[in-house]
N, C-alpha and C positions, 0 to 999 in steps of 0.2 A: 544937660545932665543925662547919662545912660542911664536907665533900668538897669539893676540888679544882675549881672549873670547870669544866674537862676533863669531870673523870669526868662529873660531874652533868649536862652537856650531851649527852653521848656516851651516857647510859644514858635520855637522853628520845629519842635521835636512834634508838637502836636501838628501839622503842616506836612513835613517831611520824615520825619522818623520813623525809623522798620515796627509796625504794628502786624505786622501777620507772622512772624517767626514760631517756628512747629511749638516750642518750649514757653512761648507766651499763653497756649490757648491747650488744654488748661492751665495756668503759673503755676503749679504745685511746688512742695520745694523740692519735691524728689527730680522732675522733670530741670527744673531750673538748675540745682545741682548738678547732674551729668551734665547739662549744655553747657555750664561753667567750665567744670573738667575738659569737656571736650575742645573748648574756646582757646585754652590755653595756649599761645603759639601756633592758631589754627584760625585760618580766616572761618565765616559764618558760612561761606557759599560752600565750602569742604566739609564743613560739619552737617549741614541738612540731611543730606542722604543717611549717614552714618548714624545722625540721632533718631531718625524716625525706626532705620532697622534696628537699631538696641530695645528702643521702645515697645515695637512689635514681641520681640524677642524677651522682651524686660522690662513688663510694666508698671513695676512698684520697687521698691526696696525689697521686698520679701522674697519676689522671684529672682533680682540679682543676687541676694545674700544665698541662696539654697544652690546657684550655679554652679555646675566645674568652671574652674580656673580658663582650661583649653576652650571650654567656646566662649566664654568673655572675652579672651584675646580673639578669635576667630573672627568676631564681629568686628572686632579695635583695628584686623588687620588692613593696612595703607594707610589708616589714620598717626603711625609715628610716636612718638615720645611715649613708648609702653608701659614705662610705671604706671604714666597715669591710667593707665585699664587695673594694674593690678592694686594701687591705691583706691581705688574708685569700687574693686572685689572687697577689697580689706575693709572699707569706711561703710558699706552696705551690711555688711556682718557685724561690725558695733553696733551700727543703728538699730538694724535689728533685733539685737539683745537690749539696748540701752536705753531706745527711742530715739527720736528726732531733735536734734537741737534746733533752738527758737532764738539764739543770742550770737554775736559775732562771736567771741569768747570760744561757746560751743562748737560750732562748727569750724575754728580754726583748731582745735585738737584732734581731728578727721584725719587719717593719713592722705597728703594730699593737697589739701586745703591750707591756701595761705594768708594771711591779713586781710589780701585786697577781696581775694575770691570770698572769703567767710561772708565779708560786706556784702558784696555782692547779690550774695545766695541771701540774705536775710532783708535787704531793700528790694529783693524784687520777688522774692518767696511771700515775704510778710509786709511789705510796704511800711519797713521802719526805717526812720532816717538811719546811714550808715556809711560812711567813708570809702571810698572807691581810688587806688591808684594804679589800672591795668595798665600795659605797654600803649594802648590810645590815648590814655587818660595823662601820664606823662608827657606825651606828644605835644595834648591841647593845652596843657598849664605852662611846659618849660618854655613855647612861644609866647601863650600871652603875657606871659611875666618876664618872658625874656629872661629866661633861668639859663645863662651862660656857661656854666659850670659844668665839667663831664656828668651826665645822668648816672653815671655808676657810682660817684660819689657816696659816700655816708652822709657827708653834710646837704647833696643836691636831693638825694631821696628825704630826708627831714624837711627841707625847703618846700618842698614838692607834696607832702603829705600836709604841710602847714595850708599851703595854698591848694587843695585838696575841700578841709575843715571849711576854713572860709566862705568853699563857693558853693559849699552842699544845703540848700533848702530845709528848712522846720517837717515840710510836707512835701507830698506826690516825690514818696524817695524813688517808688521802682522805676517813675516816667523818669526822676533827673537821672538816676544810674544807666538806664537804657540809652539815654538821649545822648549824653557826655560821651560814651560810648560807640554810637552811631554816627557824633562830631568827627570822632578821630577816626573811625574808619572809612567813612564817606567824605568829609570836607576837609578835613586837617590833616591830606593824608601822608603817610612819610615822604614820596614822591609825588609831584602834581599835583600841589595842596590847591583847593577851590576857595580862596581867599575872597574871591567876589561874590556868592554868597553865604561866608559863614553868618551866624547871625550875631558873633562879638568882635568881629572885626574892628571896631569903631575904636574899640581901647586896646587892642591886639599893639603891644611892647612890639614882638618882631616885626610882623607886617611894619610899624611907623618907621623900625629901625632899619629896611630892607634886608631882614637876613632871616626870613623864613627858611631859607633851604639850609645854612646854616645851623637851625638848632632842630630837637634838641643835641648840645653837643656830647662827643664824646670820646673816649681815650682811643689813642690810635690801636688798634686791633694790630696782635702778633701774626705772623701766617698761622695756618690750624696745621699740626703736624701730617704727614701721610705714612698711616699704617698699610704697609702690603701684606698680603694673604691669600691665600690657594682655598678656592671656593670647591667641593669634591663632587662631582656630580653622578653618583651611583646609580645605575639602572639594572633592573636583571632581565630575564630572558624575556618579562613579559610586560618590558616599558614602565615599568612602575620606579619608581623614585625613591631613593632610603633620607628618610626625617630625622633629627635628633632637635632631642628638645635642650634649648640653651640651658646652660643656671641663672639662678635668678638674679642675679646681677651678671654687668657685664654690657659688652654690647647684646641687644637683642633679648636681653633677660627674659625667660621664660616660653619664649617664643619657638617655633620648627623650624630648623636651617637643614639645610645638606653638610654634614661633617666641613672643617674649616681648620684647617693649617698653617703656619710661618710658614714654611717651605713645600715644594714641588715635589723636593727630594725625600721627605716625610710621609710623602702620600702614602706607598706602599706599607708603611711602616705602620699607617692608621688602617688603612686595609689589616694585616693582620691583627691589630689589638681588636679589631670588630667583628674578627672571625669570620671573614669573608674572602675570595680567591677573585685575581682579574681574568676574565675570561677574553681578553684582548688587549692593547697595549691603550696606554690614556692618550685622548686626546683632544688639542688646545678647542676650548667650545666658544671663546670671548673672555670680556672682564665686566665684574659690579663693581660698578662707583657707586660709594654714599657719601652724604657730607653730612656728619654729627656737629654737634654743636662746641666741641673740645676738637675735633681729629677728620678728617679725612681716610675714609676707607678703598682703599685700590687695591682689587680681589682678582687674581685668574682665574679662571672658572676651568676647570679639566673635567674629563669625563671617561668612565670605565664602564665596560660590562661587567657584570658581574655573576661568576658560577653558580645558578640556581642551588649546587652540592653546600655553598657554605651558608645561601640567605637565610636557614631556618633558625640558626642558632644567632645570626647579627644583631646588637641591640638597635635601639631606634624602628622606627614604622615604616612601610613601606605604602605609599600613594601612589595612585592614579593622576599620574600628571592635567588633567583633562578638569578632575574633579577639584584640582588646588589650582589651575587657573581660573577657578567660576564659581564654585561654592566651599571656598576649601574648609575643612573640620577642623581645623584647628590654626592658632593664630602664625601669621608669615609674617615678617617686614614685608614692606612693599618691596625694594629693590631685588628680593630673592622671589616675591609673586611676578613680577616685570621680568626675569628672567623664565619660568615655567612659562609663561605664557608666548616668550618668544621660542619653547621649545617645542609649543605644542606641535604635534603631527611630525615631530624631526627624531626618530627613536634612532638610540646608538645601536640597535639591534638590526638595523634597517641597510646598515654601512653606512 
């Protein structure tokens, strides 16, 4: 007869499990919170870097709640999925005012925060027992249960949450929520699972049935559409860059792009609604590809000089290319930072 789950799990975690993570040491829930947010769709080895400089930058709730918007993104920038920076500005500013939630309840009304993440934050903030079902966490249940059923399901996420309840411990919540956790991303992993030493292999449904690679399953994916668009790359006499800040939704919400067009043929057209003149003819600099999570984006990137006579009245900011490949002031996607930085030292003033 096996041991319990639990245990079995929890005695490989004290062994093997990530015990030095930045956001364990001190666990506050403020610390533990942003590392959730930030985890989201985001491996742990991506996040380290980015959580220590938030922290630096943002060591309590009080100091993120009091921030501009622009350098919270600044620091979010190349880390992706930007809501979560401006969720993560918003739910600091409740707390702030409202206090700190102590209950899964509470902190699932956080802009932001969803069921699994509320758990989360409240088994490893406060070490109370608390239900957990992240994208790893699915991974290690719909194998060992042999959950066949596409995971996008309504009925296979209910399945899923049931066998969830079942295998979560009385006690040591924050060790089982870390542990489960560090299962799916180190041994159960989507590709390459290390099935020789997980530690519940023994009752592992897929592993008996040989169709690890198999689950969990799921609905055959549409292609993701591709939107084309004309990336504008303005420079004026003296190498500097013109920024405009996105709307808040959208792609990019919130964030600093280089003005962004349907058409090529439009360029000029956005040239003068910005009250600016070309002081040369444009010319083709490359393309940004991104891959969102809906769409595909394929962008030409053109590039103009532009008459110092019209920069002063242009809206948007003008940057030092040099300074937004390396400490930029305010928040970029990454695909438009990876762009700057392969322009660095290449001025359109230069010929």
């Amino acid at each position: 007869m096996s041991a319990p789950f639990a245990e079995r799990l929890l005695a490989w975690f004290d062994q093997h499990g990530r015990h030095d993570l930045p956001w364990q040491h001190p666990r506050t829930p403020y610390r533990v919170w942003v590392s959730e947010i930030m985890l989201q769709q985001t491996q742990v080895a991506t996040v380290i870097p980015y959580f220590e400089r938030f922290m630096a930058r943002f060591p309590d709730i009080d100091a993120l709640a009091v921030a501009e918007a622009d350098d919270v993104l600044s620091l979010w920038s190349g880390l992706g999925y930007y809501a979560r920076a401006r969720n993560l500005h918003a739910a600091a500013r409740q707390m702030a005012a409202d206090g700190v939630p102590e209950t899964v309840e509470g902190w699932a009304e956080l802009p932001g925060v969803g069921p699994s993440t509320a758990a989360a934050i409240v088994a490893q903030a406060f070490d109370r027992r608390a239900v957990i079902l992240d994208g790893n966490v699915k991974r290690v249940l719909a194998r060992h249960a042999a959950v066949d059923t596409p995971i996008e399901t309504t009925a296979t996420q209910r399945a899923l949450w049931a066998l969830a309840e079942a295998r979560t411990p009385a006690s040591r919540a924050a060790d089982y929520t870390q542990a489960i956790m560090d299962l799916g991303a180190t041994v159960c992993r989507r590709g390459a699972p290390r099935c020789e030493v997980c530690p519940v292999r023994v009752d592992c449904e897929a592993r008996r049935q040989g169709r690890v690679g198999e689950l969990p399953a799921r609905r055959r994916r549409k292609p993701r559409p591709v939107r084309e668009r004309v990336v504008l790359w303005l420079e004026d006499a003296r190498g500097r860059l013109l920024l405009e800040k996105r709307p808040p939704s959208g792609i990019w919400g919130g964030l600093a792009c280089p003005p962004i067009e349907e058409r090529a043929e439009d360029a000029d057209d956005r040239l003068a609604r910005l009250g600016l003149r070309r002081a040369g003819e444009w010319r083709l600099l490359g393309r940004l590809r991104h891959v969102f999570s809906h769409f595909e984006l394929d962008a030409e990137v053109i590039g103009a000089l532009v008459d110092e006579a019209g920069v002063a009245d242009a809206p948007g900011e003008w940057h030092d290319p040099e300074q937004l490949a390396h400490a930029p002031p305010v928040g970029l996607p990454a695909p438009v930072q990876r762009l700057v930085r392969e322009r660095i030292g290449v001025s359109l003033a230069a010929g």
